[in-house]
N, C-alpha and C positions, 0 to 999 in steps of 0.2 A: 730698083736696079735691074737692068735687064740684063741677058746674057751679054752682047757684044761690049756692056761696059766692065762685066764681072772677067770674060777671058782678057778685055785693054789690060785691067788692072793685075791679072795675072803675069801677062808675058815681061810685064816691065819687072819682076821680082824674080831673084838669081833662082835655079833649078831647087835647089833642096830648099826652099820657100814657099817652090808650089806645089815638091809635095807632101811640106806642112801642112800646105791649106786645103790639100786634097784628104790626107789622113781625118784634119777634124771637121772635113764637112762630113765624111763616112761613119765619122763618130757621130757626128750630128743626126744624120738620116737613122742610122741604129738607135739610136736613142729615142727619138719620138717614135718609130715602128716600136721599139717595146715598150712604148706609154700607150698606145693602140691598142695593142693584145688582150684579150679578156685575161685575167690573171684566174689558176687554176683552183679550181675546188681543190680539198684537201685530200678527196677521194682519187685525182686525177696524177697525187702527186707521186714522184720515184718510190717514197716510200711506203706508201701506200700498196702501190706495182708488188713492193719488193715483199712486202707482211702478206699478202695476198698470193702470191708467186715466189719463194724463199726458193735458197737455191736447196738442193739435194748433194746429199752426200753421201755412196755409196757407204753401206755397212757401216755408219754411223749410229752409236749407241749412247745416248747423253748419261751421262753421273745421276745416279740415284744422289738424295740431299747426302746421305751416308757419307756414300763413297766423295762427292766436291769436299764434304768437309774432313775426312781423314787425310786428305791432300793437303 
């Protein structure tokens, strides 16, 4: 199918048809780009980032075992 028969077969189809068929070719093209991608190590991942880089919190004191479990 080349272009000049894929826009024929467009124009002839009412407005919110084409851009049905607009939305799922974008879902289309999205999808095989993230079948492309190297998928990441697990070193790479948020959470990783995140055990690695934690956020801080001023004057933060965590519970002795003690004290979590008197609570």
């Amino acid at each position: 199918m080349g272009y000049a028969e894929l826009i024929q077969t467009l124009e002839q189809l009412p407005e919110e048809k084409q851009i049905e068929v607009l939305d799922f070719a974008k879902f289309l093209a999205q999808r095989n780009q993230n079948n492309t991608i190297a998928p990441k190590t697990l070193a790479e991942t948020a959470l990783a980032k995140w055990i690695n880089n934690p956020l801080g919190v001023k004057d933060f004191q965590p519970l002795s075992r003690e004290e979590a479990n008197a609570r």
